[in-house]
C-alpha positions as CSV (number, residue, x, y, z in Angstrom):
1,X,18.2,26.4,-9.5
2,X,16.4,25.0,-12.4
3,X,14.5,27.6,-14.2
4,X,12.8,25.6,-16.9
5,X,10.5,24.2,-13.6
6,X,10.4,27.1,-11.2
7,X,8.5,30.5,-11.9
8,X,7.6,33.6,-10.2
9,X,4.0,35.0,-10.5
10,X,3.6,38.2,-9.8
11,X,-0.5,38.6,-8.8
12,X,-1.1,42.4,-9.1
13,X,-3.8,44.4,-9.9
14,X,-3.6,47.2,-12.5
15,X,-2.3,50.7,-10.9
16,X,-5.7,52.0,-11.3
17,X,-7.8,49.2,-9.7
18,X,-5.0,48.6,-6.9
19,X,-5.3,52.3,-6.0
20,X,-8.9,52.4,-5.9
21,X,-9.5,49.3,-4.1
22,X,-6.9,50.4,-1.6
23,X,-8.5,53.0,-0.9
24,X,-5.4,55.2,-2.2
25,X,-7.0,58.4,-4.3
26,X,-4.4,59.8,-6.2
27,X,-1.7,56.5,-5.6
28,X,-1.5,55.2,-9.3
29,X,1.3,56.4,-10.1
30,X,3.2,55.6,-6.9
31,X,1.7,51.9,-7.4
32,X,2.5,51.5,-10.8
33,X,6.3,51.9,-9.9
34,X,5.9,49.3,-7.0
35,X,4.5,47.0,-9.7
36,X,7.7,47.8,-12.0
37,X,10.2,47.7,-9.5
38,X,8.8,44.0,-8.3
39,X,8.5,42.6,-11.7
40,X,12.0,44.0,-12.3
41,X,13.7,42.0,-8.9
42,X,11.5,39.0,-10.0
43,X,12.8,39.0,-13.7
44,X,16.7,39.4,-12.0
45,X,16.0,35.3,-10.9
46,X,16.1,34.4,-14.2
47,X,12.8,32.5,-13.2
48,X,10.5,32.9,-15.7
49,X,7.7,35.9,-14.5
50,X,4.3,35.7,-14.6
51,X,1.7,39.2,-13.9
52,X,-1.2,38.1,-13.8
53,X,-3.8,40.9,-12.9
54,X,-7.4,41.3,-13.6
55,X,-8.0,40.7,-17.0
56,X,-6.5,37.1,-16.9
57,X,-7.7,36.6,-13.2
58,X,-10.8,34.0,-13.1
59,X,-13.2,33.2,-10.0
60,X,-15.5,35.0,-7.6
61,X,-13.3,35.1,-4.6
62,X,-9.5,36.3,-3.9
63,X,-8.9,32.7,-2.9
64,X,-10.6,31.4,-6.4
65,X,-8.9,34.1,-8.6
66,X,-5.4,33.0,-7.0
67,X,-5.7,29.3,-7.0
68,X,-6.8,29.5,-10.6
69,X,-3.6,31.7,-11.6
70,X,-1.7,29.2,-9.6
71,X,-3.3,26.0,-11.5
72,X,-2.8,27.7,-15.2
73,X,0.7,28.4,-14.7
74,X,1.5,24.6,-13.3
75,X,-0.4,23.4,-16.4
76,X,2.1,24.6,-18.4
77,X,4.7,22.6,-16.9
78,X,6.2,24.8,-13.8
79,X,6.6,22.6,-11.0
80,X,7.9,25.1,-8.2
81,X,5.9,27.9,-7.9
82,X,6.4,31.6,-5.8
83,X,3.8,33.8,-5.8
84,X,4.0,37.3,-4.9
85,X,2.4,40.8,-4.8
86,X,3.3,43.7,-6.2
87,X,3.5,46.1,-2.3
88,X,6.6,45.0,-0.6
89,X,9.1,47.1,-1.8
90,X,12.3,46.0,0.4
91,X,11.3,42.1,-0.8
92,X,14.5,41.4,-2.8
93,X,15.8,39.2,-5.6
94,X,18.1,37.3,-3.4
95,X,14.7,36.6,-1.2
96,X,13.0,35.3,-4.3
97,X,16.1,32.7,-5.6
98,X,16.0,31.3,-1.6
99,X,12.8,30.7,-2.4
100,X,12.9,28.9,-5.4
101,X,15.8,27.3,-4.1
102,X,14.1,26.1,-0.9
103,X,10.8,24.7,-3.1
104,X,13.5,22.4,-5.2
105,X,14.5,21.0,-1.3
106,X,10.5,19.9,-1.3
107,X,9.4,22.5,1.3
108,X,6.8,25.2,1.2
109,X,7.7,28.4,1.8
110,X,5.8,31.5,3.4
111,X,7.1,35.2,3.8
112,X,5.2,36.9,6.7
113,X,4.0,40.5,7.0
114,X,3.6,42.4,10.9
115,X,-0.3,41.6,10.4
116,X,-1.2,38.5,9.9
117,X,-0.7,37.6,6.3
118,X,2.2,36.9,3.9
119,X,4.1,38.9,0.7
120,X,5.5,35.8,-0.3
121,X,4.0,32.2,-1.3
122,X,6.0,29.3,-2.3
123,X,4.5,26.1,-3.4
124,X,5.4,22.7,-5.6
125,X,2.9,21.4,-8.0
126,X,3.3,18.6,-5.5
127,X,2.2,20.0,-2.8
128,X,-1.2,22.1,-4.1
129,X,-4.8,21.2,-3.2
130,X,-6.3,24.2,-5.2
131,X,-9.8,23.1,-3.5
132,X,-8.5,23.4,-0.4
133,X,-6.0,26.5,-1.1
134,X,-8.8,28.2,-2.5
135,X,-10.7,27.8,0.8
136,X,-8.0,29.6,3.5
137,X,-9.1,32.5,5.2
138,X,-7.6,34.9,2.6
139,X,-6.8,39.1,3.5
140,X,-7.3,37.9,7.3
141,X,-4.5,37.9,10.0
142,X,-4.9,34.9,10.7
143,X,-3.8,33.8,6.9
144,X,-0.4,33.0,8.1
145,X,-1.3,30.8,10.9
146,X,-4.1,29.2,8.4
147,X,-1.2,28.1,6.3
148,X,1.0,26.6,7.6
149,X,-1.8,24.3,9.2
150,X,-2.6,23.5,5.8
151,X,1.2,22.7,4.7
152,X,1.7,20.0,7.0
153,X,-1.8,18.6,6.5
154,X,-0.7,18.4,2.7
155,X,2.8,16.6,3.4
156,X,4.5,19.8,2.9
157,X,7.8,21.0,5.4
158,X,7.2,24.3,6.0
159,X,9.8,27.4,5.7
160,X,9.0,31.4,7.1
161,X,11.2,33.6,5.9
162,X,11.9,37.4,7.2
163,X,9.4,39.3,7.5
164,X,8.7,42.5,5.3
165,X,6.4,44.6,5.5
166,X,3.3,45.3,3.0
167,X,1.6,49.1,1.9
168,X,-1.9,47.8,2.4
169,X,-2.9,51.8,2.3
170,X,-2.0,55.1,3.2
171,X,-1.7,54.4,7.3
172,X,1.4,51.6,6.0
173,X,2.9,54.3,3.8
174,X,3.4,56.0,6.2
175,X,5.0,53.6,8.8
176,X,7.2,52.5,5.5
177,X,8.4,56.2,4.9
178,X,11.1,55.9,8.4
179,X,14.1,58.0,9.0
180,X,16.3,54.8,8.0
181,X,15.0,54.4,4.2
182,X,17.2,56.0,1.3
183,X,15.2,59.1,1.1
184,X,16.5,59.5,-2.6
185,X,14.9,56.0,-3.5
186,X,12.3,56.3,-5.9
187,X,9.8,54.5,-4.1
188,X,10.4,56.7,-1.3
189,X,9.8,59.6,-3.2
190,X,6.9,58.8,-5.1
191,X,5.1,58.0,-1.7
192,X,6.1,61.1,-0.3
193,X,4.6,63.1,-3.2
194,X,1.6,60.9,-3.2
195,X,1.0,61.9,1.0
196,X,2.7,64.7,1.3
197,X,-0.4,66.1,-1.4
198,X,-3.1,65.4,0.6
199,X,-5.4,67.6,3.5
200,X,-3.4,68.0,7.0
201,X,-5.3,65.9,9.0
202,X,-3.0,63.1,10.1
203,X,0.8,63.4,11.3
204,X,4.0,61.2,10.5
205,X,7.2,61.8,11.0
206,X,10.1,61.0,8.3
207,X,12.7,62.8,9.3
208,X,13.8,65.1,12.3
209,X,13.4,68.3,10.6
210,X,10.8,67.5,8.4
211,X,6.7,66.3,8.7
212,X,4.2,65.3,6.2
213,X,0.7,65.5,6.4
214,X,-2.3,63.2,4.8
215,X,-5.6,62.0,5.2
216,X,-6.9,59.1,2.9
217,X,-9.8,56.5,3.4
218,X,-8.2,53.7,5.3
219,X,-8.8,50.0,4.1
220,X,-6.6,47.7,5.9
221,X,-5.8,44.1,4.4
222,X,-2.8,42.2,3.3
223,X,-3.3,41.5,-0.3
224,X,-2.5,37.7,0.6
């Protein structure tokens, strides 16, 4: 893998904003350690890592603010580009190199989430019509789908990884927090805390012998 070409950007909100415009009262903290913990796998590439959140984020849309992040960091040289967020926390580093390793074969590459949209964007210099990138149907379900229509329409051969889930809010928190997740994890816990503290209103199950309750404005949408 060449790292002087490829790089990682890592397009996250600040804690506060993220929680806020998730819908997530009370989540900063929680958020603020899923933005750590990605930055940290992303750094482990040895790709270098670019966060770019609000303050150096420019346009009016989602699709505008992340094709301009995208354009600014292949101005500087990067040829091989993966784009991520900051709310799939069982994305891993060894997810990130394949990658990196696949946009050096000339593909695109795409990690999925159950609804619609993706956690993971991979794309050459080559291969990116900002006008049209800018224009995709962006936090829709049909994102995905959207895509990899436009890969092949710009000569690109595209690649779908796994798919992983994404905490869009509360409602994906929960469905995260299973039986089958190292309840010691730190991630894990800091969710817990964060729903675990709110009015019983809503039920989910974690473990056998244990239940947590929470009720939290809902506002569904992949971040991608």
């Amino acid at each position: 893998m060449t790292t002087r070409t490829s790089a990682i950007i890592l397009f996250a909100r600040s804690a506060h904003l993220d929680a806020r415009e998730k819908g997530l009262s009370g989540g900063e903290r929680f958020i603020a350690e899923l933005t750590a913990q990605t930055k940290l796998k992303a750094r482990r590439t040895g790709l270098q890592v670019f966060h770019i959140d609000e303050k150096s984020q420019v346009g009016n849309t989602f699709g505008e603010r992340l094709g301009n992040a995208m354009k600014s960091v292949y101005d500087q040289g990067v040829e091989h580009l993966v784009v991520i967020g900051n709310d799939s926390p069982d994305l891993r580093t060894e997810e990130l190199k394949r990658a990196a390793g696949l946009l050096e074969e000339g593909k695109t590459v795409f990690g999925p989430t159950p609804d619609g949209g993706t956690y993971l964007i991979g794309i050459t210099r080559e291969h990116f019509d900002c006008e049209t990138f800018m224009r995709l149907p962006w936090q829709e379900n049909l994102l995905l789908d959207a895509l990899l229509i436009w890969s092949h329409r710009i000569g690109g051969r595209p690649e779908v990884l796994i798919s992983l889930m994404d905490l869009d809010d509360a409602e994906d928190c929960q469905n995260w927090l299973t039986p089958s997740r190292f309840i010691y994890s730190r991630i894990y816990q800091l969710i817990l805390s964060f729903l675990s503290a709110k009015p019983i209103l809503r039920t989910a199950w974690i473990h056998p012998d244990f239940q947590i309750y929470c009720s939290v404005p809902f506002n569904k949408g992949s971040p991608f």
